[in-house]
N, C-alpha and C positions, 0 to 999 in steps of 0.2 A: 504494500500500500504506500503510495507516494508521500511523503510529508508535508502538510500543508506550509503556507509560510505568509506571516504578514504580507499586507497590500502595501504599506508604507512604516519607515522609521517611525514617523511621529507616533502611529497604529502600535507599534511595538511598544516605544517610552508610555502610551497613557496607555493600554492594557494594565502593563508590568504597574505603573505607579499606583495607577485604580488597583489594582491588589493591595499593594502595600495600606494604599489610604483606607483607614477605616475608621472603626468607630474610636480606638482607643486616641487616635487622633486628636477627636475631640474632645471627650469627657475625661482622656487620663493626662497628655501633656499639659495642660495649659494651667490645672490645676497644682501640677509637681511642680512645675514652671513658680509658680504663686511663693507655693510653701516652701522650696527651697530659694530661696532667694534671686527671684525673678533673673534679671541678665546674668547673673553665676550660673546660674542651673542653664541657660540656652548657651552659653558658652564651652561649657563643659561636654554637654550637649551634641553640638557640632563637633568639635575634639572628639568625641567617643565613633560620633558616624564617621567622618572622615577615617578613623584610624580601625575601627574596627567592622564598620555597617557596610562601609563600601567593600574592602577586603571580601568579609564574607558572601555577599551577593554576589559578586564577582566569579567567588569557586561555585556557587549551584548555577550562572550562569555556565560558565565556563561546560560543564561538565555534562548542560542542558545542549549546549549549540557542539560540541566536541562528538557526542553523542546521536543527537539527530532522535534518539528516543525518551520516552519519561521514566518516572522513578527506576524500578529495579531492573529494567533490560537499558539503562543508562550507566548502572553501574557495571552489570556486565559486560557493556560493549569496553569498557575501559579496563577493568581491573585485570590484573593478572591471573592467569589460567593456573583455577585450582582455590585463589582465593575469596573470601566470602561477603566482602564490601556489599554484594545486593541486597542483601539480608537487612540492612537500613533500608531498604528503598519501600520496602511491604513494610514498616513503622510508620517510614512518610505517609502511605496511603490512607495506615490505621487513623496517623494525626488527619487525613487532610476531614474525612468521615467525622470522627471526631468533632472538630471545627463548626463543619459544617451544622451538625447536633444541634447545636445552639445557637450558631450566629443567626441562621434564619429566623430563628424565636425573634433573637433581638432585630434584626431589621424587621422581623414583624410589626415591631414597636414602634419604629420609626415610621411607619406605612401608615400603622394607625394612628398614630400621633398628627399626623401629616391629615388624613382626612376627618380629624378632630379638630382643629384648625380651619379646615375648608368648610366642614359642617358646619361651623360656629357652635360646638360643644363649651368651648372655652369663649366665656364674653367677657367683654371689657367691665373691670371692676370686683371682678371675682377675690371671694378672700382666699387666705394661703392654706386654709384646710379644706376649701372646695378643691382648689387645682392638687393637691396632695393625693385627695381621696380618690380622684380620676384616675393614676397610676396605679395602689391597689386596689380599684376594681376591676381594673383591667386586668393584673396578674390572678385575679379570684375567679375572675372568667377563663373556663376554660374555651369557649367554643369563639368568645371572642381573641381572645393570642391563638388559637388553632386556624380562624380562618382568615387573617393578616400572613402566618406563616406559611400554609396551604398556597395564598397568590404568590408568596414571596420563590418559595422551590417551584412553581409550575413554569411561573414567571421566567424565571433562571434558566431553568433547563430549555423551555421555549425558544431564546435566546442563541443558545450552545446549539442544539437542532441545528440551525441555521449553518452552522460550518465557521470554520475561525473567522474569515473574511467579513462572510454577508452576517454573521453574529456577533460573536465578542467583540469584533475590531470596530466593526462599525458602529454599535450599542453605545459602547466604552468611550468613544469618541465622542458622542454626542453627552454621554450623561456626566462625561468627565471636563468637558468642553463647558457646559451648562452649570455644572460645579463649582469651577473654578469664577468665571460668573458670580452666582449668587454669594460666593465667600468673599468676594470682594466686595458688592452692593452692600452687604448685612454688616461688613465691618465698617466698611466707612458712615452706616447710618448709626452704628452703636460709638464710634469716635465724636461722632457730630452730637452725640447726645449733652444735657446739663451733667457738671461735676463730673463729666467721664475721666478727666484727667488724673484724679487720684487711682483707676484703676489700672490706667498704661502705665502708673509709674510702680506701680506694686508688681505689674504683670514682669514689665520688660529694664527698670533701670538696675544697677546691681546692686545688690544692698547686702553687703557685704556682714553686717550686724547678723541680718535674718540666717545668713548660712551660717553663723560662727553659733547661730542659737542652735538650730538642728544638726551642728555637725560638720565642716567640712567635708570629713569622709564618708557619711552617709547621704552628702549632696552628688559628690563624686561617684556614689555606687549607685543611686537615681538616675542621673546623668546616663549614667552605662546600663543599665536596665532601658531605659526608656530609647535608648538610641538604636539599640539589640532588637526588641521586641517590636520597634517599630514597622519592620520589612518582612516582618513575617518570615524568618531565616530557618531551616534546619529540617523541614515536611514536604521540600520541594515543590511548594505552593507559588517561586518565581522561577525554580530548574526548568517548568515548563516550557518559559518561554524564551527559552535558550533554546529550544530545539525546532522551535518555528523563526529563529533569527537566521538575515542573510551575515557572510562574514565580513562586510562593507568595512565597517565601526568596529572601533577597540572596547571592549567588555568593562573595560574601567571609565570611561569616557559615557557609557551608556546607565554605568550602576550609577555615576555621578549625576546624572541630568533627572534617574528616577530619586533619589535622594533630595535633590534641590524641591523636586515637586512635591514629594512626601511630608517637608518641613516648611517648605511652603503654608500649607495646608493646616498643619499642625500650628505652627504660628500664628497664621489669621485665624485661627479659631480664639484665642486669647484674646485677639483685638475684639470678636464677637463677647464674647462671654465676660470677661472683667469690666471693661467700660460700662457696659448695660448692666453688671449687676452692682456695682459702686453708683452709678447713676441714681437709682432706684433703692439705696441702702441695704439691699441684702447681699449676704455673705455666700461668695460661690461654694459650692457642694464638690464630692468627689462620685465618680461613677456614675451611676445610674439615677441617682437623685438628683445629680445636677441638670441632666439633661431631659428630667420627666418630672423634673418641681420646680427647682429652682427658673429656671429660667422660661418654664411656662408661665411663672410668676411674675418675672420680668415685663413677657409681651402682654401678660391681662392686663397690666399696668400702665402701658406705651402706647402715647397715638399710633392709632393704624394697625395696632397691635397685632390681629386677627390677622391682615396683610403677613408681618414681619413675623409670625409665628410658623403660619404656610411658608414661606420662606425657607426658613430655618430645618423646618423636618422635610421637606424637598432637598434641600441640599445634605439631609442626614441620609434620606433614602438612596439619593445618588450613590453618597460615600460608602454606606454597607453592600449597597446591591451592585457596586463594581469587583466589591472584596466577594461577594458571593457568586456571580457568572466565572469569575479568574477560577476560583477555588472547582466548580462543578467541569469546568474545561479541563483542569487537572485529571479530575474521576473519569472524566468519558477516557480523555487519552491515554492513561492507565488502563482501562479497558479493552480497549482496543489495540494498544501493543502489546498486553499478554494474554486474552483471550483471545483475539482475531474478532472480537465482535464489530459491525458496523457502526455506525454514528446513530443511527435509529435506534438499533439495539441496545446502544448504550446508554442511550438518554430515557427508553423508558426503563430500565431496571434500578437505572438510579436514581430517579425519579420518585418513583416507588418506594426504594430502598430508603431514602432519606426520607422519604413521608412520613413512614413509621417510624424512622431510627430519632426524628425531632422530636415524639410525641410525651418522651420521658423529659424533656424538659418544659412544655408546655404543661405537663401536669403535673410539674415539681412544684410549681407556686400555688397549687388547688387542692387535685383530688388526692398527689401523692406528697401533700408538703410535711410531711413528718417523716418522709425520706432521706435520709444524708449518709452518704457515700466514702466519701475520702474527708478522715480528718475532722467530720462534723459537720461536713458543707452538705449544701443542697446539691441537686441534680444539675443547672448548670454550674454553679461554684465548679464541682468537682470535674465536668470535663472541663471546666478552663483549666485548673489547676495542673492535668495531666499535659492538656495540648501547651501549656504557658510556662511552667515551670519544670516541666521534663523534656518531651517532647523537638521545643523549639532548640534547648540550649545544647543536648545532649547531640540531636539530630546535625543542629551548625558545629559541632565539636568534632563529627565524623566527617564531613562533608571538607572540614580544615585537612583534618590528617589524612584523607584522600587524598587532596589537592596538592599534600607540601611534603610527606614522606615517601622512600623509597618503595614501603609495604605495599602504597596506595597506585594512584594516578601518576603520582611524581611531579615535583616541580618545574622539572624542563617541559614536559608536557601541559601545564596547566601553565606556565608561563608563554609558550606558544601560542598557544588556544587566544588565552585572554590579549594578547597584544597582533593580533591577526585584525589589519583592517585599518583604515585611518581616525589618530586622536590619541586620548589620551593610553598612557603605555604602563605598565607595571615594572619598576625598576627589581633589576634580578638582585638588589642588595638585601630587597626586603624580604627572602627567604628566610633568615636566621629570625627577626620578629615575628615573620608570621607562625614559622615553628614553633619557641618559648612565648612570645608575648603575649597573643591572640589566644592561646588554649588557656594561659593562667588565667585571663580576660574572661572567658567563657565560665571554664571554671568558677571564679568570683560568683558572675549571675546564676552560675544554677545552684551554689550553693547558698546563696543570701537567697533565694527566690524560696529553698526546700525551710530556711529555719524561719 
């Protein structure tokens, strides 16, 4: 079977980036951002992506486009006869499954958030335990989060159907096109808001006091957590699209431009979210409260509110349901390189398959909310925990030592790979960092991630 392949570069960068952009985007940097000492923590920040986010994406690209196949007949085609490197590639798949468990739940949430807005569910004026009670009754609903999630995977795989071109690439383009849009409109209306200015200086100047309160070195291990986790590294959730890339462009030159857009993103969400909530005197939230209290709070409050709220879960919906068509294009072509099954074939099994496989998280907040899994959590708690805290870190830690020991792929070979093409180049000095520095680096996060 031939391998498909982007229609265009750009096609490629906002595919690839729309995976990386998601939810944690929003609701986790801008808040770490806050508590660690705003411009300290985005400096560190960049420092951690540059030095460790690009590297990494770099070797599941590399390994993606070296290969021409996905997960585990990618490591075959590369690894040395006899040894067992593919055995990672069926984890990836586990995590991508995994992922997919939940995130649709939560872009469920986003969907309906979005048409809670458009209905006018949320009116101008509402107090902060109306908009409160919205979010748990939504979670106490089951058939309401089941049929937000139900559009969300039909939606997806609908999408994927379609073949990379006439699907992902061109979907991704437009909703990513349209994204970045609204992130820009919704910031500059929350900058232009009264008293926004005490929130851009909390968000972004550095304040060096605030980090010295939490820590230094626990601002520095945020920093690297958040820079890590942002690109989704380690379940071959971006190897994929190494294997639909032509060899034109240099692999480091390419992880750099999906990075720039990642943080992009990640940043103007801060300019949404602080301004308007120092504006408006409430205190921004972490997680899921911020993004389904807190700042529904905001636009009940805000001329045009109702407008800039649809808004807001529009461009949340974008941001999940990019990370989720990337993610289910993964599962087809997994599919389909070690089954032999069709596109058709693959989209309804998986389809299916994720129907059901969602259903335990939708009825973790209801019918089965006295369930908890790993450690005490609920049912999504606990696959995040797996796919966030094991999964990603362990999976980028193999995926290094592929790329850079003699065991694996080898560095002459993955230094080929990645500098094939015009732009940016990987210098062969940084073999010995990426060997010691990067693994203790990884190391670091999966170990602060487990205690």
């Amino acid at each position: 079977m031939k391998r498909e392949s982007f229609q265009s570069r750009l096609g490629f960068i906002l595919v690839s980036a729309g995976c990386a952009i998601g939810i944690g985007n929003v609701w986790k940097f801008p808040y770490v951002a806050g508590q660690n000492g705003g411009g300290v923590f985005v400096l560190f920040y960049l420092l951690f992506l540059l030095c460790m986010g690009v590297p990494v994406l770099t070797m599941e690209l590399a390994v993606g486009r070296a290969s021409r196949k996905s997960a585990v007949l990618g490591y075959k085609e590369l690894e040395k006869l006899g040894s067992k490197w593919h055995i990672h590639g069926w984890f990836c798949i586990i995590g991508c499954y995994l992922l997919m468990m939940y995130y649709t739940t939560v872009s469920g949430w986003m969907l309906g958030y979005f048409a809670k807005f458009v209905g006018g569910s949320f009116k101008s004026g509402m107090d902060t335990a109306s908009v409160g009670a919205a979010f748990s009754d939504m979670l106490a609903d089951p058939w309401e989060m089941g049929i937000f999630m139900v559009i969300t995977v039909i939606a997806g795989f609908a999408v994927c159907s379609f073949g990379l071109q006439k699907g992902l690439e061109k979907i991704s383009k437009y909703m990513m096109g349209a994204l970045l849009v609204l992130i820009i409109v919704l910031a500059i209306n929350s900058i232009t808001l009264p008293n926004s200015s005490e929130g851009l200086a909390f968000y972004l100047l550095p304040d060096f006091a605030r980090a010295a309160e939490v820590g230094i070195g626990n601002v520095i291990v945020a920093a690297m957590n958040q820079s890590f986790f942002t690109l989704s590294l380690g379940i071959a959730a971006m190897e994929i699209f190494g294997t639909y890339m032509s060899k034109e462009h240099t692999l480091g030159g390419e992880a750099v431009r999906i990075c720039c857009l990642d943080t992009f993103v990640a940043v103007m969400s801060g300019l949404i979210i602080f301004p308007a909530c120092y504006s408006f005197g409430i205190q921004p939230d972490q997680g899921p409260s911020l993004i389904f209290v807190t700042l529904p709070n905001v636009f009940v409050n805000m001329t045009g509110g109702r407008v800039w709220g649809s808004l807001f879960f529009l461009f949340m919906t974008f941001a999940s349901f990019t990370t989720v068509i990337a993610v289910f294009e993964n599962l087809l072509a997994t599919c389909m390189d070690n089954f032999g099954w069709d596109r058709k074939k693959s989209v309804i099994i998986n389809c299916i398959f994720i129907l059901l496989a969602s259903l335990p998280c939708v009825l973790g907040y209801n019918v089965w909310k006295d369930l908890h899994i790993v450690g005490g959590r609920d049912v999504l708690d606990s696959e995040d925990f797996i796919v966030s805290n094991l999964l990603l870190p362990i999976g980028s830690l193999v995926y290094l030592l592929f790329c850079v020991t003699k065991w694996g792929w080898g560095f002459d070979n993955y230094l080929a790979e990645v500098n094939t093409g015009k732009g940016l180049k990987i210098a062969r000095w940084l073999k010995w960092p990426f060997m010691i520095v990067l693994p203790v680096l990884i190391l670091v996060i999966l170990i602060s991630g487990l205690i």
